[in-house]
VOLUM-503998 format. One record per atom (N, C-alpha, C, O, CB): residue in one letter; x negated, y, z. Coordinates in steps of 0.05 Angstrom, whole numbers, padded with zeros to 5 digits, always signed. Atoms other than C-alpha are relative to their C-alpha. Glycine has a CB too. Example, Ala and Ser with C-alpha at 12.3 -4.5 7.8 and 13.67 -1.06 7.14 Angstrom:
// residues 2
A-00018-00024+00000/A-00246-00090+00156/A-00018+00024+00000/A-00039+00024+00013/A+00020+00001+00025/S+00016-00024-00001/S-00273-00021+00143/S+00015+00022+00014/S+00005+00044+00018/S-00009+00009-00029/
// end
This chain:
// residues 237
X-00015+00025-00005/X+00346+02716-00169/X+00004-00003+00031/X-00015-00004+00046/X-00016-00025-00011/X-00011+00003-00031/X+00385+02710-00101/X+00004-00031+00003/X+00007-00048-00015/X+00031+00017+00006/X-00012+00028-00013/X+00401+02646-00052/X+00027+00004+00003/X+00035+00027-00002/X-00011-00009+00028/X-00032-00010-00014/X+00476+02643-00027/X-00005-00004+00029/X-00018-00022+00040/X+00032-00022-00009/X+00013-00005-00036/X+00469+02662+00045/X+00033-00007+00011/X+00038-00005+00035/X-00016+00045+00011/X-00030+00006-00014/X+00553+02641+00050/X+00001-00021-00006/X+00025-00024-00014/X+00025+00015-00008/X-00011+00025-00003/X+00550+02568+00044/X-00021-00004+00039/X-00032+00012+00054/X-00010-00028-00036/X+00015+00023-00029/X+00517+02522+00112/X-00036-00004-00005/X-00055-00001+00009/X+00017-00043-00004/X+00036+00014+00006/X+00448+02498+00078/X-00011+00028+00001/X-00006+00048-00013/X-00011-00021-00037/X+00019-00027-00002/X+00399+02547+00101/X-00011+00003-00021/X-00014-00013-00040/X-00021+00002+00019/X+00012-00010+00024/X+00364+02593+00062/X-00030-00009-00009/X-00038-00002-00031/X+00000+00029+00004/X+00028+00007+00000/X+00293+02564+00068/X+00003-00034-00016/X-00014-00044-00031/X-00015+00001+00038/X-00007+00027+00014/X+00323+02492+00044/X+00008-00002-00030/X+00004-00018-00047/X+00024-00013+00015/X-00004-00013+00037/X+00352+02531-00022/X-00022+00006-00017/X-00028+00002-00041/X+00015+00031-00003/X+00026-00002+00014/X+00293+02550-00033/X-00023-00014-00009/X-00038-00009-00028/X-00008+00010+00007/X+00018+00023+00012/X+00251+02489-00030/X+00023-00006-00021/X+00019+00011-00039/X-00012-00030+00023/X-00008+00013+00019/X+00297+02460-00075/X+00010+00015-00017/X+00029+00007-00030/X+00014-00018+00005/X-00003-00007+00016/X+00300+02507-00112/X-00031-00002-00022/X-00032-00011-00045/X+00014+00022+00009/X+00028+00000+00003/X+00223+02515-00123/X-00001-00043-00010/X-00008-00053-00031/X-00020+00015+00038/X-00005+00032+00007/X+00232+02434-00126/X+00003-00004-00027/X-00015-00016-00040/X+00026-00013+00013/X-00012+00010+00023/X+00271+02429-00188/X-00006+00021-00011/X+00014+00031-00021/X+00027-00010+00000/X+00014-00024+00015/X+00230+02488-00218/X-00026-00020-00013/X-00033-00021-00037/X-00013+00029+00025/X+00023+00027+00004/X+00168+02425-00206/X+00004-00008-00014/X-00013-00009-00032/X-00005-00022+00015/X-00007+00028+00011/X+00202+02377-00234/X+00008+00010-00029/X+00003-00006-00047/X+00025-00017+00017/X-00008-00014+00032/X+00229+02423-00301/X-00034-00001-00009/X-00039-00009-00032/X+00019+00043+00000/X+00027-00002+00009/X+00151+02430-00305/X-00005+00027+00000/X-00026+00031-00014/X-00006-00011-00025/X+00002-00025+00008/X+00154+02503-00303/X-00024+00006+00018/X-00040+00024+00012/X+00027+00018+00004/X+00031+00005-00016/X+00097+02489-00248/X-00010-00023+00000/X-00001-00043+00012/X-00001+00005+00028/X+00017+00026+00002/X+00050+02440-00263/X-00017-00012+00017/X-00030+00004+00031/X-00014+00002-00018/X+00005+00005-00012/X+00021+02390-00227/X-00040+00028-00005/X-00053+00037-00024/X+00009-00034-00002/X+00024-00022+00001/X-00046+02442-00209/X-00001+00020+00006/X-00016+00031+00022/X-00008+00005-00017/X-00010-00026+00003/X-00022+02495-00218/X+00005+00023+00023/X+00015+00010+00042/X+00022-00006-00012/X+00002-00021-00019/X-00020+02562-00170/X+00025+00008-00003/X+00034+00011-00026/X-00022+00022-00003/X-00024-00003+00000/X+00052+02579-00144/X-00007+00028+00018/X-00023+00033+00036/X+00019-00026+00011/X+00003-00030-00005/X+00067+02655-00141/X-00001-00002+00033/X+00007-00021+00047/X+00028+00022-00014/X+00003-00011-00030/X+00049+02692-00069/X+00024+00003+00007/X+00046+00010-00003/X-00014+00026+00005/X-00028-00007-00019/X+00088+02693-00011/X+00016+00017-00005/X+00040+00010-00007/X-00003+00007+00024/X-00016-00018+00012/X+00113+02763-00033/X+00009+00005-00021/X+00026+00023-00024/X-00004+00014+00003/X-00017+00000+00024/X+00129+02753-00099/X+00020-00025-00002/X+00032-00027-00024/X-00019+00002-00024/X-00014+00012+00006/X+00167+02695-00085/X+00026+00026+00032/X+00049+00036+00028/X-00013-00037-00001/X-00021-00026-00015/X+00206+02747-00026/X+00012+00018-00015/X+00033+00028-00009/X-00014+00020+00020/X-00008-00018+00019/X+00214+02789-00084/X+00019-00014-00015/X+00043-00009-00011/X-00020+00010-00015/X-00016+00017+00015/X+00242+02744-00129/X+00021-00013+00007/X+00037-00020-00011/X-00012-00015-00008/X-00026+00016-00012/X+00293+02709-00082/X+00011+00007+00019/X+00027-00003+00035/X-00003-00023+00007/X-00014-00017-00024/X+00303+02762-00042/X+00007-00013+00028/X+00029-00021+00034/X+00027+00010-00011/X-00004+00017-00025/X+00291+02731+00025/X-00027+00003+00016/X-00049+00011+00007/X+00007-00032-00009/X+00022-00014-00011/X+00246+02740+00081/X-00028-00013+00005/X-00017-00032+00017/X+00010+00010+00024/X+00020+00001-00002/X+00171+02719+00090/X+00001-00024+00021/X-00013-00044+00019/X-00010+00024+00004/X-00005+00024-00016/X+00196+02674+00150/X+00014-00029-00025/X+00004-00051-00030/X+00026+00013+00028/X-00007+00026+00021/X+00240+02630+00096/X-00019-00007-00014/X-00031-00028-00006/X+00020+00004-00020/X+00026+00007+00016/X+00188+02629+00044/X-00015-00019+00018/X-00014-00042+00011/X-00020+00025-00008/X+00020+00020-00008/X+00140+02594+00093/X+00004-00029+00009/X-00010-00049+00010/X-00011+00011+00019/X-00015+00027-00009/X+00192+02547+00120/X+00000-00016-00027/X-00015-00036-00027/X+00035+00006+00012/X-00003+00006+00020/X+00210+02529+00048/X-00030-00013-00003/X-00030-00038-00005/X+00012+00021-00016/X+00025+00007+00013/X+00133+02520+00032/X-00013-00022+00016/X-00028-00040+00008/X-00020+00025-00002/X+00017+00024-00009/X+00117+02478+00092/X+00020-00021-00006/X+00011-00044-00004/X-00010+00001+00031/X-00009+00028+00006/X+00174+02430+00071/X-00003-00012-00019/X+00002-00036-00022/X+00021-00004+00000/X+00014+00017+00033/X+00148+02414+00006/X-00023-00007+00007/X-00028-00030+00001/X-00005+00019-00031/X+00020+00010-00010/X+00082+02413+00036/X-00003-00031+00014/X-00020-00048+00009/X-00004+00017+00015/X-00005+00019-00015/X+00106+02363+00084/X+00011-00023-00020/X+00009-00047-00012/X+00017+00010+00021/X-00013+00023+00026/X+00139+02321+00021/X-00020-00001-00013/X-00016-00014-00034/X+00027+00009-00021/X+00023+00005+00014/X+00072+02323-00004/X+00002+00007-00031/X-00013-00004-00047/X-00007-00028+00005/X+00001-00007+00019/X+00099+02363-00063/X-00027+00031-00014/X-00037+00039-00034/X+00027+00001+00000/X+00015-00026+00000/X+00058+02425-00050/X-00023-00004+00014/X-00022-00023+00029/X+00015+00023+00012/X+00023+00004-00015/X-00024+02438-00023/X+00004+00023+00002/X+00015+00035-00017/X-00026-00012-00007/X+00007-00024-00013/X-00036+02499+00015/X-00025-00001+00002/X-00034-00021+00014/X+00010+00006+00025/X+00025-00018-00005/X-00102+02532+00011/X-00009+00013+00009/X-00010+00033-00005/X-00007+00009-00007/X-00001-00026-00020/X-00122+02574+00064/X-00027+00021-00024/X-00048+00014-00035/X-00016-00012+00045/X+00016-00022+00015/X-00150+02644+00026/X+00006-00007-00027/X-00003+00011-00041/X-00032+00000+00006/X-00001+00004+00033/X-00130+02613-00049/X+00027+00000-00008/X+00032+00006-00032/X-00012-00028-00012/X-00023+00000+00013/X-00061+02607-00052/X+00019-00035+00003/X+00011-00054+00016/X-00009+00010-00032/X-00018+00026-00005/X-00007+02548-00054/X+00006-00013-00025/X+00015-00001-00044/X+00028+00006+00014/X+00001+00008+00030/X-00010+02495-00108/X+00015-00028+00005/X+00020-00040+00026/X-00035-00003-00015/X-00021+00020-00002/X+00035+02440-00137/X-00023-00027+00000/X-00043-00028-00014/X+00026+00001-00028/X+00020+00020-00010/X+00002+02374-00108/X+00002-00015-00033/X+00020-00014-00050/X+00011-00024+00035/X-00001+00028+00023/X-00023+02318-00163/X+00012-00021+00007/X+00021-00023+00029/X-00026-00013-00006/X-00026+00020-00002/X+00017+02264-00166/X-00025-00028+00016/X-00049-00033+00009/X+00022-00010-00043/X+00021+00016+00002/X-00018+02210-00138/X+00014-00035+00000/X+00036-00044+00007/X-00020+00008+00028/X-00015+00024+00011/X-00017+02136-00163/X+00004-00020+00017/X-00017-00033+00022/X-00012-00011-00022/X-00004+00023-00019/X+00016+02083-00114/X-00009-00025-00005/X-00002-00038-00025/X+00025-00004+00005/X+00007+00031-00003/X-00012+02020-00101/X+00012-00012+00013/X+00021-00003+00034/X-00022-00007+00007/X-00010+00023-00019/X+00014+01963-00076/X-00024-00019+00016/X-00045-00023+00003/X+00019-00022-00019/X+00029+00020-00013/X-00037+01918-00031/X+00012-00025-00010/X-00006-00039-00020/X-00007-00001+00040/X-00003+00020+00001/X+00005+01861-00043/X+00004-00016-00033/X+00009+00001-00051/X+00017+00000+00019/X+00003+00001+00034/X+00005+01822-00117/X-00018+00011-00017/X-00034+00027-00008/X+00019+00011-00012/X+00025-00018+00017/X-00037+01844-00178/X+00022+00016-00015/X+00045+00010-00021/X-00025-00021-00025/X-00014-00018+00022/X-00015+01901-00219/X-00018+00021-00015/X-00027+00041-00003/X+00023+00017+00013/X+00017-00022+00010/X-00054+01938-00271/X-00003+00019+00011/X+00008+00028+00031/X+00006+00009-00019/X+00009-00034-00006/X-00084+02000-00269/X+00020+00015-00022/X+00036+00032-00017/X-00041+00009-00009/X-00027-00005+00025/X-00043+02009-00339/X+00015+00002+00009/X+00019+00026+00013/X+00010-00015-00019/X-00025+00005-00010/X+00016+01989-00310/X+00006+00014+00019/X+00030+00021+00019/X+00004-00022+00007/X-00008-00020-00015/X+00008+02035-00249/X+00000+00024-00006/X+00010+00041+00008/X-00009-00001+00018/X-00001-00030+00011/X-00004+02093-00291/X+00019+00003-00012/X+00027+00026-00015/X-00018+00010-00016/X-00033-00009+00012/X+00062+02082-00326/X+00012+00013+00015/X+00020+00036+00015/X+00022-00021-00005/X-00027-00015-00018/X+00103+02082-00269/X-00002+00026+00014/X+00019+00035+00024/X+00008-00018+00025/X+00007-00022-00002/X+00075+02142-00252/X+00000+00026-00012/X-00004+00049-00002/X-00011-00005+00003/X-00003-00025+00029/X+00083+02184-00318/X-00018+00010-00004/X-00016+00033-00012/X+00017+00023+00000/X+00019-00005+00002/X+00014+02181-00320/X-00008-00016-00037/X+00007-00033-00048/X-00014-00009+00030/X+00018+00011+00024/X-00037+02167-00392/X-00017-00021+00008/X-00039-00013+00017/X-00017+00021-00014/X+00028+00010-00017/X-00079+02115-00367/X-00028-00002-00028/X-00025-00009-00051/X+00008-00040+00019/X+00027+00004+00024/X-00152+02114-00406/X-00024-00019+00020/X-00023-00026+00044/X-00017+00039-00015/X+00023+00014-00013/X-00218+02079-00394/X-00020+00008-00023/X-00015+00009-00047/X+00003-00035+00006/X+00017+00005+00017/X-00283+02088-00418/X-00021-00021+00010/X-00022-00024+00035/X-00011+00025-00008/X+00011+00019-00006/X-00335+02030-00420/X-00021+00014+00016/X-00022+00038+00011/X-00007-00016-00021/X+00032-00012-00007/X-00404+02049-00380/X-00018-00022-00001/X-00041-00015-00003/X-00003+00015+00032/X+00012+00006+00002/X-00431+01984-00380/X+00010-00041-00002/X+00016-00057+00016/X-00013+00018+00017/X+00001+00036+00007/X-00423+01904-00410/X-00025-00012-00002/X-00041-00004-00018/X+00012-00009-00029/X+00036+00021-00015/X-00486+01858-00385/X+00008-00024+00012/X+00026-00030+00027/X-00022+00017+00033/X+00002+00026-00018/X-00498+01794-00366/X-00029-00002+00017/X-00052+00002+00010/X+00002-00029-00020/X+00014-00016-00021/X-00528+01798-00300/X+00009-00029+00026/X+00031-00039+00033/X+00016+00042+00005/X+00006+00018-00024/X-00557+01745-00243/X+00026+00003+00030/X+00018+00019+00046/X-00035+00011+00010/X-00016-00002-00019/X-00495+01741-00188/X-00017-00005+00019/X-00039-00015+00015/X+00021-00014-00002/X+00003-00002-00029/X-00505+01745-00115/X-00003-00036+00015/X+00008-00053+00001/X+00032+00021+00012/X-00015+00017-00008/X-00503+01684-00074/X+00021-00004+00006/X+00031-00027+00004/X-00004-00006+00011/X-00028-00001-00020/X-00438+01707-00035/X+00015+00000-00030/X+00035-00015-00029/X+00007+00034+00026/X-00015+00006+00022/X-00412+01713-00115/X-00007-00025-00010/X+00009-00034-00025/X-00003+00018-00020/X+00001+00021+00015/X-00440+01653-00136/X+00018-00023+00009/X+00027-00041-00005/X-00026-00008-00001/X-00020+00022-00019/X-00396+01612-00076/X+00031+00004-00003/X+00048-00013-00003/X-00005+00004+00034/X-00024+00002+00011/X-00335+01656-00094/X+00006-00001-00025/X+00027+00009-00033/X+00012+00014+00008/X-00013+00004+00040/X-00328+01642-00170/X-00016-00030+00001/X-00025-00037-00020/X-00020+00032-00036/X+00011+00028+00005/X-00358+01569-00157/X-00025-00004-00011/X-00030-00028-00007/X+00015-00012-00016/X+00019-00008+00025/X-00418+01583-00203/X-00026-00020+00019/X-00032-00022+00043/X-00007+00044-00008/X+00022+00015-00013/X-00477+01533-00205/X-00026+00020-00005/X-00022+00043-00013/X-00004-00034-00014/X+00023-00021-00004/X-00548+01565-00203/X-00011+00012-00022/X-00027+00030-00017/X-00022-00010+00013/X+00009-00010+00028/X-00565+01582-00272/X+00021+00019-00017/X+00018+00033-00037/X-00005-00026-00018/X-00022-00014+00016/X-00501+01610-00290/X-00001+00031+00006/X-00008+00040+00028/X+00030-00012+00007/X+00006-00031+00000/X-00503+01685-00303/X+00036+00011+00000/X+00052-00005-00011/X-00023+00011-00035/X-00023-00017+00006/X-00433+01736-00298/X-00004+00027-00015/X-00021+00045-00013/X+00013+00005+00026/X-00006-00017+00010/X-00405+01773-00343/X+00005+00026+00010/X+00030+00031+00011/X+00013-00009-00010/X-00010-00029-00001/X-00405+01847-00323/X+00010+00026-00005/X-00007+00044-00008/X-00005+00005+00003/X-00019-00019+00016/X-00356+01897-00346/X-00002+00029+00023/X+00003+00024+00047/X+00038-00017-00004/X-00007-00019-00022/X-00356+01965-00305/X+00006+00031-00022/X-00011+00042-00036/X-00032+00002+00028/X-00013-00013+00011/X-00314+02015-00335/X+00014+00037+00029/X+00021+00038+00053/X+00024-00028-00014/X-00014-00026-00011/X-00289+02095-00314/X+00041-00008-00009/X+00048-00021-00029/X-00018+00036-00025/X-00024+00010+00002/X-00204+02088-00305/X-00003+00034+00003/X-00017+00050+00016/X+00017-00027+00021/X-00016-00031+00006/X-00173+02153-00324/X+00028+00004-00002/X+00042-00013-00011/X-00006+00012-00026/X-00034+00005+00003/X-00098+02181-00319/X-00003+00028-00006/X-00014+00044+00009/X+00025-00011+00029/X-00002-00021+00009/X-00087+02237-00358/X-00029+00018-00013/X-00035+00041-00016/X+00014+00012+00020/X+00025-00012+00009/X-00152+02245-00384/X-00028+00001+00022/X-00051-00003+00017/X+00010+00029-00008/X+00016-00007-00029/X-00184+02258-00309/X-00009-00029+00013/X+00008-00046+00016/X+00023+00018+00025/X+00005+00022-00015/X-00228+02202-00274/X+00022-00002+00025/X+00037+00015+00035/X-00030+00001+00010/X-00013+00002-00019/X-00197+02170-00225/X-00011-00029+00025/X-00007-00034+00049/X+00028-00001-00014/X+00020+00029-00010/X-00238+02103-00205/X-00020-00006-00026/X-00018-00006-00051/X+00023-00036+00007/X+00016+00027+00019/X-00298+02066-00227/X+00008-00030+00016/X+00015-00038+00038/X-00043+00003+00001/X-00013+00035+00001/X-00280+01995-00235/X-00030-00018-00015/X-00041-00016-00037/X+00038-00004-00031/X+00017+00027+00015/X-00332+01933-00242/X+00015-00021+00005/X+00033-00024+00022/X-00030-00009+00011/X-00022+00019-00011/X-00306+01871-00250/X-00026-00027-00010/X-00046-00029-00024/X+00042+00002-00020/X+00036+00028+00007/X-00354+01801-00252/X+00008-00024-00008/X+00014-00040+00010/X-00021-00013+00032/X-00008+00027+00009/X-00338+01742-00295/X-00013-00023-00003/X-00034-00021-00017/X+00007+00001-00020/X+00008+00021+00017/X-00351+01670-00302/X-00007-00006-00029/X-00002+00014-00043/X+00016-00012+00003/X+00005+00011+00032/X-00370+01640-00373/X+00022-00008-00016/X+00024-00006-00040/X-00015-00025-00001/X-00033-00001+00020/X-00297+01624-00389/X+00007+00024-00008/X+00027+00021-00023/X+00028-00008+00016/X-00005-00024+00000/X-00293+01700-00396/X-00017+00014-00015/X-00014+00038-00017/X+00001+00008+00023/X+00028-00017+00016/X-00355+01722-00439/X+00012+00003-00016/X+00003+00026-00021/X-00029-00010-00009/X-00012-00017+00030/X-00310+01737-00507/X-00001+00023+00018/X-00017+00037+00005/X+00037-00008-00017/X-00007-00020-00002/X-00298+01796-00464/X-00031+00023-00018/X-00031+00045-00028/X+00008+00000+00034/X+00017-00022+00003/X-00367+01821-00480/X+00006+00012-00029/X+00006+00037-00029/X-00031-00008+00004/X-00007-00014+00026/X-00350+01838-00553/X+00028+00010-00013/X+00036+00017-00035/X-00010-00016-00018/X-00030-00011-00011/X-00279+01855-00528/X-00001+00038-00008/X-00018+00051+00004/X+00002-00007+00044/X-00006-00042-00002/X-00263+01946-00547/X+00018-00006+00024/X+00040-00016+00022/X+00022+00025-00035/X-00016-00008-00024/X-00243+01956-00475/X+00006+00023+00000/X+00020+00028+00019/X-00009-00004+00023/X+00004-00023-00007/X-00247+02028-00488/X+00042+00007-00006/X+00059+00000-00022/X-00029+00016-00021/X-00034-00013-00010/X-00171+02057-00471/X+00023-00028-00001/X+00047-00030-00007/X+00016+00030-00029/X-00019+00030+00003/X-00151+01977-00465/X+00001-00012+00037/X-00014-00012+00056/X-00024-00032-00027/X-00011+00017-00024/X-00114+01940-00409/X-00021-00023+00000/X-00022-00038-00019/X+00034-00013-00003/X+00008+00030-00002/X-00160+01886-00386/X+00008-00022+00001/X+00000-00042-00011/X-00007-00004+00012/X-00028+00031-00007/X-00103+01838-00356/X+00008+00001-00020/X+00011-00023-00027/X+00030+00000+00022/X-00011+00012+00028/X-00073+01846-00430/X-00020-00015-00020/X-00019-00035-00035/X+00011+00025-00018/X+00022+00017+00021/X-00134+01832-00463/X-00008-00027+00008/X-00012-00044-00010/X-00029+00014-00001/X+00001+00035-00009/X-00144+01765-00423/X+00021-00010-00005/X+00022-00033-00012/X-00004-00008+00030/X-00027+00014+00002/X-00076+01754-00428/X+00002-00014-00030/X+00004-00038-00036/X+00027+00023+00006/X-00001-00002+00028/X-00074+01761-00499/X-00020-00026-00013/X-00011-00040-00031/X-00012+00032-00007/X+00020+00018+00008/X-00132+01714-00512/X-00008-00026+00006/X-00017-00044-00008/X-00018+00009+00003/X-00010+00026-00010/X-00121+01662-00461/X+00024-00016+00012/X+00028-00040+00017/X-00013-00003+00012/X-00030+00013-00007/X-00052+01658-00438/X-00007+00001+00037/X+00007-00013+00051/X+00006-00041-00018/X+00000+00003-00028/X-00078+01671-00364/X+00011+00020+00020/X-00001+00041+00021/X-00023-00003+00005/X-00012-00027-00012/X-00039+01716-00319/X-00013-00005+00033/X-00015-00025+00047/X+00042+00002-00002/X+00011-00006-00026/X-00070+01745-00255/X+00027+00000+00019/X+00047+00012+00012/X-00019+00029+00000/X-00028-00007-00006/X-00020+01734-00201/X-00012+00005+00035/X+00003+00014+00052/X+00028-00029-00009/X+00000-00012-00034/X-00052+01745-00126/X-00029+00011-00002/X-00041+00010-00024/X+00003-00028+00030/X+00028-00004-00001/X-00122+01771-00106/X-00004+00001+00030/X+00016+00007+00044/X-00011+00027-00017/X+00004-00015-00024/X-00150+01782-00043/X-00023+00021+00015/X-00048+00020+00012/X+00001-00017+00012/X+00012-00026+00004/X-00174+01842-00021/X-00016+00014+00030/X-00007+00013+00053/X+00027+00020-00012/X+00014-00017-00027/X-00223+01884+00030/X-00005+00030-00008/X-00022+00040-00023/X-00032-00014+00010/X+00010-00026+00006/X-00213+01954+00034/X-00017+00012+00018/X-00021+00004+00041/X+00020+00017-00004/X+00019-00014-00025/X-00263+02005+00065/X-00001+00030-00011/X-00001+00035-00035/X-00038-00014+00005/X+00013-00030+00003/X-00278+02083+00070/X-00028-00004-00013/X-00045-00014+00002/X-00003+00016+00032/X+00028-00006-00005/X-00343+02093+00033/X-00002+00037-00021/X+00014+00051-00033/X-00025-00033-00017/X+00009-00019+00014/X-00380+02150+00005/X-00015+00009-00026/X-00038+00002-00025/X-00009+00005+00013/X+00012+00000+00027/X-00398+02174-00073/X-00029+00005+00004/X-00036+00026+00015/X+00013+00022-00018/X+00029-00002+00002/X-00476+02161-00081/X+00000+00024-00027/X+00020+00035-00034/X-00016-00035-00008/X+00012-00020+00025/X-00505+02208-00141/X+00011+00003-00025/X+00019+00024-00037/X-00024-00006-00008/X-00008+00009+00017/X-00489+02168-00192/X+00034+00006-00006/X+00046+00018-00025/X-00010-00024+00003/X-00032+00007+00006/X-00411+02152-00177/X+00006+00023+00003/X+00025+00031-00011/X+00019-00020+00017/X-00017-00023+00009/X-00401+02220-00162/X+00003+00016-00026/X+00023+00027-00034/X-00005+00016+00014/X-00001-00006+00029/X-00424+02240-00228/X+00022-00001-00014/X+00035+00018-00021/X-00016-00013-00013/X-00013+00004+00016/X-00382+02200-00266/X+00035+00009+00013/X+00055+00012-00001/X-00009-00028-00008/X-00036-00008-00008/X-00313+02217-00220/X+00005+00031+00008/X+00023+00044+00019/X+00012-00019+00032/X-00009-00029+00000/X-00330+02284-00227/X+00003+00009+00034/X+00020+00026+00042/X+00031+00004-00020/X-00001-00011-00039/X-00333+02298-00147/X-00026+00005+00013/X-00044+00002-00004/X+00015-00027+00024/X+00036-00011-00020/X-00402+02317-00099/X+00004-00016+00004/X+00024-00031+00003/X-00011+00022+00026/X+00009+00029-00010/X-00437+02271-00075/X+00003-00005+00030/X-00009+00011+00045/X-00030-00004-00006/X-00010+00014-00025/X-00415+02238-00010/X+00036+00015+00007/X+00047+00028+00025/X-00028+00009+00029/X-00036-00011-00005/X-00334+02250-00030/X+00004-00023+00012/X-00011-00043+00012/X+00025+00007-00030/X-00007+00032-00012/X-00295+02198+00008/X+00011-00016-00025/X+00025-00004-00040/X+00026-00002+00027/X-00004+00022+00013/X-00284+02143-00033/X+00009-00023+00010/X-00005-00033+00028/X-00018-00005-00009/X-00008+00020-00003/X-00233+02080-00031/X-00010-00016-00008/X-00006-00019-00032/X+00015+00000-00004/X+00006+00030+00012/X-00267+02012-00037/X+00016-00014-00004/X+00033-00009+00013/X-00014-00015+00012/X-00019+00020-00001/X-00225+01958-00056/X-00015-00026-00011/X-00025-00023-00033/X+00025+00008-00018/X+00018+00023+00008/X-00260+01891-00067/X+00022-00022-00004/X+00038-00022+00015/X-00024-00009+00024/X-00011+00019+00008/X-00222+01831-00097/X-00007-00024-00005/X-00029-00024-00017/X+00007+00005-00013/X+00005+00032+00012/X-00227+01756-00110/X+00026+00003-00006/X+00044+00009+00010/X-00011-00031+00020/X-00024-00012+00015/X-00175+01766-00169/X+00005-00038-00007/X-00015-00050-00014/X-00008+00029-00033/X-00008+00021+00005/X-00128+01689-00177/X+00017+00000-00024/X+00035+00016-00028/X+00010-00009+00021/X-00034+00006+00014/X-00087+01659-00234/X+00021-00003+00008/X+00027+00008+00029/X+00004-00017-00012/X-00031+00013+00000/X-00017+01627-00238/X-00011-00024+00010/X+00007-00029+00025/X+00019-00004-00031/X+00003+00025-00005/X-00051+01555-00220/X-00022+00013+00039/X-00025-00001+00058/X-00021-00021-00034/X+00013+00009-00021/X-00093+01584-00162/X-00036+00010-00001/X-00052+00012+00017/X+00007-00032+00000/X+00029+00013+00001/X-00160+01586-00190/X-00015+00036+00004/X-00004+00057+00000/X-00008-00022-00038/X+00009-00022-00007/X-00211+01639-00169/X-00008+00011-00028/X-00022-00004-00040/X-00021-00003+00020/X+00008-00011+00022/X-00221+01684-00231/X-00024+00025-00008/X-00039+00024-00027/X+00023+00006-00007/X+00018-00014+00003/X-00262+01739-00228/X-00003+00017+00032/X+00009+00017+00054/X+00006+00015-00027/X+00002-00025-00035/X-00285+01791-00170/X-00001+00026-00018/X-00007+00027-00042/X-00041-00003+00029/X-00006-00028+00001/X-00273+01865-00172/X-00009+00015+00015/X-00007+00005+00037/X+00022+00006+00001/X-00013-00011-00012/X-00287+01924-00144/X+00000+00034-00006/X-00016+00048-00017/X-00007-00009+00022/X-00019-00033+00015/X-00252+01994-00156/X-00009+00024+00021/X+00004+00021+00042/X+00046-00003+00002/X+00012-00025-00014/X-00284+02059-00121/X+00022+00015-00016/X+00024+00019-00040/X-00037+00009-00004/X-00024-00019+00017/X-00217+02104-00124/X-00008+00024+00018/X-00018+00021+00040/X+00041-00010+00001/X+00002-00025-00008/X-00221+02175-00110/X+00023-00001+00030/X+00045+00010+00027/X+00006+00022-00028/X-00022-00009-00027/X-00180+02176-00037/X+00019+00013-00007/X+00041+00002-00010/X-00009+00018+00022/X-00020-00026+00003/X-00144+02237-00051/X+00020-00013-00022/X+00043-00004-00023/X-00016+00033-00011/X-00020-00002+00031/X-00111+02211-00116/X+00017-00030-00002/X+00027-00037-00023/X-00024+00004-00036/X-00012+00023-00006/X-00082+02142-00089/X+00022+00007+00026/X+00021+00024+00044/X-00023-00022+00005/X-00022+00010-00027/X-00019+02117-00042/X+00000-00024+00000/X+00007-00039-00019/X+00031+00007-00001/X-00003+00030-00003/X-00025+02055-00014/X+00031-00013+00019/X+00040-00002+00039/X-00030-00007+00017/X-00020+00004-00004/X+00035+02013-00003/X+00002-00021+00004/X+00001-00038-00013/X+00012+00007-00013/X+00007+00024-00012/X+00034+01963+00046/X+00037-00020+00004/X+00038-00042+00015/X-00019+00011+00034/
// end
């Protein structure tokens, strides 16, 4: 398979996009190991200088990862966030052309904090509901998620969250739609445990995201917070 070396668009630009819309047919999967420099010279008849040009512009489009010593692979897609508004985890795995799943790890009612007891209002006896669930897209972890409820919220405990939207399931049951949160992110690092479950060594970087999650009227609803794998998020400010 040849480039046309008689139009204007260089030959290294034919070739990402050609390799591009090879991606996107699926004929390379997100993962996946894209033939050696010389068998793609072979194949498109072109020289070792193009090939690399071609490879760092996909690189640079964040379609492709380079491996020094392993080879060159088609990047994972990773799932955009928005900072601003609420939007599922469901809902961001659509737009993404992602599966989203969940499995439960743990429903308890469990003594809140002071600093939680001031943001969810809670007088001193009152206990939160704790939900802390694995979020999956395509099968593959991708965050653990806890999330900490008031007493208006305890049906959840006998709630099947397992491969269920949370925001639908509240929705569904009380008519309450989440519409702002506010949020503190931070760099931290997977302890023992969380790396376990996200499948990564222990001290991978890890996205915190902490929430005081609001309705439609305002009212403080629950707290959150989501340990996402770094690598597999875009944040979108």
């Amino acid at each position: 398979m040849s480039l046309d070396n008689t139009i204007s668009t260089p030959l290294f630009q034919q070739l990402a996009a050609t390799l591009r819309a090879a991606i996107d047919a699926g004929e390379y999967p997100p993962g996946s190991r894209l033939p050696t420099e010389n068998e793609l010279c072979e194949r498109y008849s072109v020289s070792r200088v193009t090939v690399r040009k071609a490879l760092d512009e996909l690189s640079q489009g964040e379609f492709l990862v380079r491996k020094p010593g392993k080879g060159t692979f088609v990047a994972e897609k990773k799932i955009q966030r928005k900072l601003d508004g609420v939007l599922s985890y469901t809902n961001m795995c659509h737009m993404m052309g992602y599966q989203p799943g969940a499995k439960t790890i743990k429903i308890a009612l469990e003594q809140p904090t002071e600093e939680e007891r001031g943001q969810l209002g809670l007088k001193k006896d009152e206990q939160t509901l704790v939900v802390e669930r694995l979020r999956l897209a395509d099968g593959r972890p991708m965050m653990l998620e806890t999330s900490k409820f008031p007493e208006s919220f305890f049906f959840l405990f006998n709630a099947d969250l397992t491969n269920a939207s949370l925001y639908e399931t509240i929705r569904k049951e009380t008519g309450i739609v989440f519409t702002r949160s506010d949020k503190v992110l931070e760099i931290v690092f997977a302890n023992h445990q969380e790396a376990k479950y996200l499948g990564v060594v222990k001290g991978y970087p890890l996205l915190s995201i902490k929430s005081v999650v609001h309705d439609q009227s305002g009212e403080h609803c629950y707290l959150s917070r989501q340990l996402c794998i770094a690598d597999k998020f875009k944040l979108m400010v």
